[in-house]
TORVO-893324 format. One record per atom (N, C-alpha, C, O, CB): x, z, y. Coordinates in pm, whole numbers, plus 50000, padded with zeros to 5 digits. Glycine has a CB too. Layout:
residues N
XZY/...
END
This chain:
residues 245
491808471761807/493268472161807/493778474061665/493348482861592/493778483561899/494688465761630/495228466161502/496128475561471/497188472561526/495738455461473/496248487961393/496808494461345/497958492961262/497738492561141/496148498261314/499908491661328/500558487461295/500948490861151/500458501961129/501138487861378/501578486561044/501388488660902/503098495460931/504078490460986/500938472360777/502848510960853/503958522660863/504868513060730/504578508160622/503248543660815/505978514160809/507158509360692/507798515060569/507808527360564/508218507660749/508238509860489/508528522660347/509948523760410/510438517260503/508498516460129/510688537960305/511798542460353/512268544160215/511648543460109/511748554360453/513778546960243/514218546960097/515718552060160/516298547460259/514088529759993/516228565360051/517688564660031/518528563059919/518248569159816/518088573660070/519748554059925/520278549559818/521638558559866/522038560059981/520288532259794/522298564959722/523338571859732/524508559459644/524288548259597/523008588659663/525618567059650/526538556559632/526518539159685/527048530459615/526568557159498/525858536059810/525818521659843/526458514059895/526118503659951/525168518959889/527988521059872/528948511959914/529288496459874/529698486359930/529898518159890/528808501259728/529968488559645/528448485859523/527358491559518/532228498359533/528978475859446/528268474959294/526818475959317/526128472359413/528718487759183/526518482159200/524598484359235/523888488659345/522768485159385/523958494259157/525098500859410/524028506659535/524228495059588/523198488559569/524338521059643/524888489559638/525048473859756/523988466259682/523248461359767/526928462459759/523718464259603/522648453259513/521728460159570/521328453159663/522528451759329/521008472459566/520048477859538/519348480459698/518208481359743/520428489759443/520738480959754/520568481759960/519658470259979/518598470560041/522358477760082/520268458459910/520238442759973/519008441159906/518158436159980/521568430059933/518658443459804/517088442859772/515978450059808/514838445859793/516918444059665/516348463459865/514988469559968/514938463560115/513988462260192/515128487559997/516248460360126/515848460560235/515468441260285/515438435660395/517068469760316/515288437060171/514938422260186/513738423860131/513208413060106/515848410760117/512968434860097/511958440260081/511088448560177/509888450760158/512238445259999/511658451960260/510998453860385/511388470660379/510588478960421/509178448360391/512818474960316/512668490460387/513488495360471/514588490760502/512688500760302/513058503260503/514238513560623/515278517460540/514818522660438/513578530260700/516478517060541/517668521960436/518288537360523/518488537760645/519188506660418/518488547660439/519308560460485/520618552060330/520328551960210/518138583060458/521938546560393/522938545260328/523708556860306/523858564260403/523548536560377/524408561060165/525448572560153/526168569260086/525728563159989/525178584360113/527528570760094/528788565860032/529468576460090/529008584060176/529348550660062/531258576860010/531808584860013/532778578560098/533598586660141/532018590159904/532978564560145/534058554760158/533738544260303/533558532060304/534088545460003/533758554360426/532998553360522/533098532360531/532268523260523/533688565060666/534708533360551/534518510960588/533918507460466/533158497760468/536398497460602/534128513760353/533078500360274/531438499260295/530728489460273/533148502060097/530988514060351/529428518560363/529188507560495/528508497260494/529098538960404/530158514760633/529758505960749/529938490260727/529218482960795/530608510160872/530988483560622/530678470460571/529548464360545/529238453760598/531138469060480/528518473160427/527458468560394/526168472560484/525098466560483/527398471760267/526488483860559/525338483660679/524908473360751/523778469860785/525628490960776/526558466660779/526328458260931/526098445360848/525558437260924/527878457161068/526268439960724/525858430660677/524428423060672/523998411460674/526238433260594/523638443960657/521998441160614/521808442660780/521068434160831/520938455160482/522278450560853/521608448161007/521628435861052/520918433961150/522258455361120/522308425161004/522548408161026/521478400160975/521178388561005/523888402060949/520698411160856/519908402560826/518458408960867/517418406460806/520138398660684/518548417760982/517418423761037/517268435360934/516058436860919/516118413461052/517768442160876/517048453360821/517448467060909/518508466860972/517438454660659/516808476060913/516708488861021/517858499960895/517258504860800/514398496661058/519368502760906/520258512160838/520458523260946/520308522861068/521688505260786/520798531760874/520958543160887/521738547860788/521288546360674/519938548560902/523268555860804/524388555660671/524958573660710/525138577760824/526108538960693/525098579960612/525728592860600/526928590460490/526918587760370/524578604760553/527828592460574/529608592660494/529748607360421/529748616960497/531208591760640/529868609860286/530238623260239/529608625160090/528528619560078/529688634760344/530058631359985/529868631459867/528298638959854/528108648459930/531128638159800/527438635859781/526208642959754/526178653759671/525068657459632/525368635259707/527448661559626/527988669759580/528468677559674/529128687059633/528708665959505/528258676059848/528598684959943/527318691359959/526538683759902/529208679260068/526478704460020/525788707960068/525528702760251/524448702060311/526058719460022/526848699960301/526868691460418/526088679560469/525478675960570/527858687660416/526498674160323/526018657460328/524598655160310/523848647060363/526698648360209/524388665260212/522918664360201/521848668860301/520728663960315/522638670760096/522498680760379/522038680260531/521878674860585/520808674760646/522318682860601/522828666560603/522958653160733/522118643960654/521508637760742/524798644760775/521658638760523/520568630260469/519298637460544/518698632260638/520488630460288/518948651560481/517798655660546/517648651060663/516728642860664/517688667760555/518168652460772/518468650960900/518268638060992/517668636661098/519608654060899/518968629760917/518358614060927/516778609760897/516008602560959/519158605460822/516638617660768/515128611560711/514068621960778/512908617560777/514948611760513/514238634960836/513168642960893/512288638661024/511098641561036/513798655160923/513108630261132/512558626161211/511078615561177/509998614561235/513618621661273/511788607861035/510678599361039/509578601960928/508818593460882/511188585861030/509678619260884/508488625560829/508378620460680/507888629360610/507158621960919/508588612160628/508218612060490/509498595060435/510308587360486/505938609760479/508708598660277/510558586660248/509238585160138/508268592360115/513068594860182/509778570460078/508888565159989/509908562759839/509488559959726/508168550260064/511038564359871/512188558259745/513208568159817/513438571059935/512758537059738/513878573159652/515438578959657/515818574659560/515128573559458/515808593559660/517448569959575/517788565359416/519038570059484/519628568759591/517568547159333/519208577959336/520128582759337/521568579959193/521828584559082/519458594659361/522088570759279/523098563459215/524148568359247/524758563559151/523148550859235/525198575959319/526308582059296/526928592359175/526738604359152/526308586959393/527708582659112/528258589258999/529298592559017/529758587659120/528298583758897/530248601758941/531428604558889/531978600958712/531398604058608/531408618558922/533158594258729/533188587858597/534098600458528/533638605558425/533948570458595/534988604158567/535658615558518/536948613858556/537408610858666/535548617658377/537698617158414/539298622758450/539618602958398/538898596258324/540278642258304/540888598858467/541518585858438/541618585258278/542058594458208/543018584558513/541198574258237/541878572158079/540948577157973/541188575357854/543348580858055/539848583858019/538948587457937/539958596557824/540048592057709/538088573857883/540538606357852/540528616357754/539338620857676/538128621857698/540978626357809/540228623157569/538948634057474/538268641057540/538638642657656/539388645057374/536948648557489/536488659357567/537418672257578/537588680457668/535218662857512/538038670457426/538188685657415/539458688557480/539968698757432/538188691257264/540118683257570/541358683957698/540718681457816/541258684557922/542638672357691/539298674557811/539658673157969/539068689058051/538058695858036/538648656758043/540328690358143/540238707158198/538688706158271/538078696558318/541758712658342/538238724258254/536768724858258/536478724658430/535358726258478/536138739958170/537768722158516/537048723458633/536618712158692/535778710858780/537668729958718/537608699958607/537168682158555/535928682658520/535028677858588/537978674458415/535788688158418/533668683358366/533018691358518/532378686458611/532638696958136/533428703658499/532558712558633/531898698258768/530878693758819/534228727158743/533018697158767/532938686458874/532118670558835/531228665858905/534558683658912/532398667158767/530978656358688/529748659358674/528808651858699/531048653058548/529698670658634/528508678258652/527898677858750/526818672158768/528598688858640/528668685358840/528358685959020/527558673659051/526368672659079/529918685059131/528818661459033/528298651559153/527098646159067/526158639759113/529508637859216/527288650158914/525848633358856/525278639758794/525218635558678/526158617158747/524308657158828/523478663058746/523148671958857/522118668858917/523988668558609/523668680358890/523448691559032/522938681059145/521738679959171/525208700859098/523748674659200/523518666959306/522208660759317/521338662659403/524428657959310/522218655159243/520968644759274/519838653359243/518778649259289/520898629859178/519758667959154/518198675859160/518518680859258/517468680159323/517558686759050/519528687659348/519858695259427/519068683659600/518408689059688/521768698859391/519358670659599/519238658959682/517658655659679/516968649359759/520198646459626/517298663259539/515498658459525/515048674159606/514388673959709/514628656159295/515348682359566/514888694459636/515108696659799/514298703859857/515568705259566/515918692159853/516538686860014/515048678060052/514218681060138/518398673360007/515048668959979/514158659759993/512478656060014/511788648360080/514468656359919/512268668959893/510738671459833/509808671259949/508998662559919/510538686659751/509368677660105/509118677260166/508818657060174/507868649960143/509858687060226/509598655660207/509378640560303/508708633860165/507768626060183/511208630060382/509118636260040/509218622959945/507448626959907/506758617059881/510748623359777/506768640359904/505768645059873/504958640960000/503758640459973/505908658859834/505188638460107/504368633960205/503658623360196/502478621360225/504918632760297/504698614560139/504518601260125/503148592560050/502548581860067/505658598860061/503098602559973/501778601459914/501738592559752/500928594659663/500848593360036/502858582759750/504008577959606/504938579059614/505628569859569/504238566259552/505548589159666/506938588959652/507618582159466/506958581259362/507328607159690/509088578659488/509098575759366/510778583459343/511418581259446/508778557959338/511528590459254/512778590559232/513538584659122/513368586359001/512988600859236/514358577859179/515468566759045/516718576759009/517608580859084/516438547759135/516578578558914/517928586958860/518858577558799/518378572258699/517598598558744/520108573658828/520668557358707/521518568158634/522178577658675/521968538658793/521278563658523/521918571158374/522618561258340/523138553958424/520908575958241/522768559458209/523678553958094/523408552057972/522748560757915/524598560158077/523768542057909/523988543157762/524748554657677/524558559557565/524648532157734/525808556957795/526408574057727/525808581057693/526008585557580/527018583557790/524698585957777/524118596557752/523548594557609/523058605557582/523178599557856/523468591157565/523078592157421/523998581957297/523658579857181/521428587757424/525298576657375/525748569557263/526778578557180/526888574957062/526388556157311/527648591057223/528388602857212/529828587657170/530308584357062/527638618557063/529978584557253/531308579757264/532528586057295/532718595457371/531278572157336/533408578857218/535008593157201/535568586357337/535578574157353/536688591657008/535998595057428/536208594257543/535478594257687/535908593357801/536648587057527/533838595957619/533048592257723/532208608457757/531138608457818/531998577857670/532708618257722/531978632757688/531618637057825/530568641957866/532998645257606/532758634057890/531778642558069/530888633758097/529708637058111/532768644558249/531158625658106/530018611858172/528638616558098/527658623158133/530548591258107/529088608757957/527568609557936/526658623957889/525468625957867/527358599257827/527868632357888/527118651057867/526188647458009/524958647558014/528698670957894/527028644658113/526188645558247/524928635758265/523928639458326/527158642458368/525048622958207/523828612958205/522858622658103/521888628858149/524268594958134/523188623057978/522588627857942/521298644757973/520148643957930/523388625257882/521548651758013/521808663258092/520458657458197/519308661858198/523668665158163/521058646058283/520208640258412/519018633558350/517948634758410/521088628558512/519038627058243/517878622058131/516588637758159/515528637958221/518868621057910/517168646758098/516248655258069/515978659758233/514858658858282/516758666857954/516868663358290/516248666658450/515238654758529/514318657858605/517698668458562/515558642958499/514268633458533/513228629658490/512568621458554/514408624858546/512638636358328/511508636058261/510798651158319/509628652258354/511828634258090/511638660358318/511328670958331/510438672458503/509288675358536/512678678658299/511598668958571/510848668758735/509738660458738/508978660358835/511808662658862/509498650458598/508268639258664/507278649258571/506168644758597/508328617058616/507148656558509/506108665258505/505818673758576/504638675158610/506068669958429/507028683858630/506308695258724/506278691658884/506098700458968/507168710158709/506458677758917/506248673059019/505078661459059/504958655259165/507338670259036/504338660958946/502898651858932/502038659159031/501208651559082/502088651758763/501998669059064/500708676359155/501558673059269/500858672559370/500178695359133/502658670759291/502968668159416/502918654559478/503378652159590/504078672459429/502238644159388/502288631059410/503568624759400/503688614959473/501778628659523/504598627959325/505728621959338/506288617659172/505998625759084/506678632259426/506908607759141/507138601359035/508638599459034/509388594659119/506328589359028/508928606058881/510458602758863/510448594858717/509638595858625/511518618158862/511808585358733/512278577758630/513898572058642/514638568458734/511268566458621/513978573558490/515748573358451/515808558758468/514708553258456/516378579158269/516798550958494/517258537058456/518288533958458/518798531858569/516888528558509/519328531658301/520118527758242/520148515458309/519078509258306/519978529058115/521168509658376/521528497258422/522098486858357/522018474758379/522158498758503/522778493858263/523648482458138/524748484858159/524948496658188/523578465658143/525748477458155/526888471358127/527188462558235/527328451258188/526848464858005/527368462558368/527878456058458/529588456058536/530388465358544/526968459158532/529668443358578/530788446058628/531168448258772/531148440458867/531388438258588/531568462458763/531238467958885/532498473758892/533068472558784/529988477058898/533338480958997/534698488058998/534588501158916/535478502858832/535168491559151/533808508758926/533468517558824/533598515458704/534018524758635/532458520558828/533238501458636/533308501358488/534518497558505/535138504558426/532368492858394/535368489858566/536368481258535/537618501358534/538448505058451/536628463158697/537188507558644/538198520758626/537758526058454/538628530558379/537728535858772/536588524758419/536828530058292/537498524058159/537788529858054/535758533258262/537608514758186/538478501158118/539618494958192/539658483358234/537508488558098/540648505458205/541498501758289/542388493358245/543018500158164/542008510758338/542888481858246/543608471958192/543158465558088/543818463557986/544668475558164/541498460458115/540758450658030/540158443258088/539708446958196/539968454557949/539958433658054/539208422558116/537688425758067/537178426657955/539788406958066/537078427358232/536118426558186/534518417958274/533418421058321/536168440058153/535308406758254/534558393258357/533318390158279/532388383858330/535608376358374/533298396658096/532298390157996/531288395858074/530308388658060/532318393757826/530938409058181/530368418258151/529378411858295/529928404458376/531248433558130/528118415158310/526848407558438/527638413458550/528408423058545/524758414258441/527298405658657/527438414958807/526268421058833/525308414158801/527768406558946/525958432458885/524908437258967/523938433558942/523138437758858/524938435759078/523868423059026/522468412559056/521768409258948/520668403858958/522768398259115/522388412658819/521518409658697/520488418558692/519518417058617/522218410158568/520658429358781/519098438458774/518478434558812/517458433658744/518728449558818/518428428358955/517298423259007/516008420759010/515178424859091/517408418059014/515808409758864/514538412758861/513778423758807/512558424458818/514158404658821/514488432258747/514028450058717/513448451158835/512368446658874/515328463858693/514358458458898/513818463059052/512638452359099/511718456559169/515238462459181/512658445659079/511268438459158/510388442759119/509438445459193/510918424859153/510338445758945/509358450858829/508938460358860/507768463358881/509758453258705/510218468358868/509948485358894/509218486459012/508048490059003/511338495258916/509628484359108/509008484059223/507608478759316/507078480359426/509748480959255/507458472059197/505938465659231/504978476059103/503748475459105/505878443059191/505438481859036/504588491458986/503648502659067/503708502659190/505388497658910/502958510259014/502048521459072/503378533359014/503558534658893/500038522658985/503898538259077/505088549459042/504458563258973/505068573558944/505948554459198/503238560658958/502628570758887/502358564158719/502268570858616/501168575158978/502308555358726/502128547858577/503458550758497/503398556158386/501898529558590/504688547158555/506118549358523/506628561058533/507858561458528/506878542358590/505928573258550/506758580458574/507238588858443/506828586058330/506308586958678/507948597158466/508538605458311/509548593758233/510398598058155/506888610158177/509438581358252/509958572058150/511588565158166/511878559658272/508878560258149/512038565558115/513378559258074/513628543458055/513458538857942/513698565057946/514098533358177/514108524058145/515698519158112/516648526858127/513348518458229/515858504158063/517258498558057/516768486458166/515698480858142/517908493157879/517588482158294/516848472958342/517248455858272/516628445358287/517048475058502/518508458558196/518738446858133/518188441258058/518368429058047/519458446358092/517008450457954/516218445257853/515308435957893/515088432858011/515588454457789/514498429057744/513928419057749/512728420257811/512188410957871/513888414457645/512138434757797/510698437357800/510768451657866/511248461457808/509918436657645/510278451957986/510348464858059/509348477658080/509358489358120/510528460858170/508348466058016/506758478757963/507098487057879/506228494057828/505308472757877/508218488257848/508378499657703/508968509457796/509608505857895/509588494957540/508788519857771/510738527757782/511658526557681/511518524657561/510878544857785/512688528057753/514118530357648/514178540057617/515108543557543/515448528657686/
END
């Protein structure tokens, strides 16, 4: 009797719109089980029922990953089926409108950037650790930025917080190697996504890739041994992806 082959699992945060929707539509045309999270229940149940059309098995939690709630109800979904093979954790916060200076924007503004794109997602790996350590490769995607290290005038919560999440995803892929589990940063680029277009509010910005220009990253990334990659910092736009960024 043939021993049916156990399916990979994966949760993508922010997968309403932009990359998480890219990133849905490529696991799961990859063969995974999706746990969807968005903050923006019709655009999430939009892209659920899209990939259930194309046979993929969703599963979606509505609520910020900056709630202790939400991240419950993730646990909760993914416990029944004992272990998760992928988390990417793509829900960001861009900040206050207009990109103020740092040195105005009020501290309960950064507090809160902080929250959702530095707390959250170690807070979402620790919720998690159980299932993702089962797995036996688990892998975790942290998406950063060019901020984080470009110190752009107007860009100080964002990329304090990318930056910040840089060091929390080198850091966890060391003291989480005995647990069989692999973390890595990936800078996405410059896409045009509603997110960038809010940070450039009244610019055109059509010069800039859609999404899908990652694509073949993720194929890259993902056909790797997640233990070879781990600790490392990629850009998925670059020419050459064996390096880190």
């Amino acid at each position: 009797m043939t021993t049916p082959v156990s399916r990979r699992r994966a949760v993508v945060t922010g997968a309403s719109r932009g990359l998480g929707e890219v990133l849905a539509g490529f696991l799961a045309g990859s063969g995974y089980d999706l746990i969807l999270v968005a903050r923006t229940a019709p655009d999430l149940v939009a892209v659920a029922d899209r990939l259930r059309a194309r046979g993929a098995h969703v599963s979606t939690v509505v609520g910020s990953v900056a709630d202790p709630s939400t991240r419950a109800e993730i646990r909760a979904v993914v416990e029944p089926q004992e272990s998760l093979d992928l988390l990417v954790n793509n829900a960001s916060e861009l900040g206050p409108p207009g990109r103020p200076p740092l040195v105005v924007v009020p501290p309960e503004v950064f507090e809160n950037v902080l929250r959702v794109n530095v707390v959250a997602p170690l807070a979402l790996v620790q919720t998690l650790l159980p299932f993702l350590s089962r797995s036996g490769s688990g892998l975790v995607v942290n998406i950063t930025s060019d901020a984080a290290a470009g110190a752009y005038p107007g860009w100080g919560a964002y990329g304090s917080s990318k930056s910040a999440l840089d060091l929390v995803s080198r850091t966890l892929a060391a003291e989480l190697a005995e647990n069989h589990l692999s973390v890595v940063a990936v800078d996405p680029g410059d896409l045009r996504t509603a997110m960038h277009q809010a940070a450039f509010e009244g610019t055109e910005i059509s010069d800039r890739p859609l999404p899908e220009a990652t694509v073949p990253f993720w194929a890259w990334l993902f056909g790797q041994e997640p233990t070879s990659v781990s600790g490392r910092r990629f850009q998925a736009q670059a020419e050459r992806w064996g390096e880190p960024a």
